[in-house]
C-alpha positions, 0 to 999 in steps of 0.5 A: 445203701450209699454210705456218708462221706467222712467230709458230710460226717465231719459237718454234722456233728458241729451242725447238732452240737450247735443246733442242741446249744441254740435250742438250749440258749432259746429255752433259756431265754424263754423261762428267763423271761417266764418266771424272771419275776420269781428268778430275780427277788431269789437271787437277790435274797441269795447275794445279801446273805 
């Protein structure tokens, strides 16, 4: 069974770290999009106060 060279170690963690934060900013972006017309009025009702 063929260990992982430390160099292909050392690119797979920021290759995840970058690819869990891009999945994250995509759903961001999406449920922006899917419920701005609720998002918006509450933080504007937030802001006045």
């Amino acid at each position: 069974m063929p260990t992982a060279d430390p160099s292909d170690r050392l690119r797979l963690r920021p290759m995840i770290i970058w690819s869990v934060f891009l999945g994250l900013l995509v759903l961001g972006i999406v449920l922006w999009f899917r419920f701005s017309d609720r998002i918006v009025p509450m933080l504007d009702s937030l802001t006045d106060r």
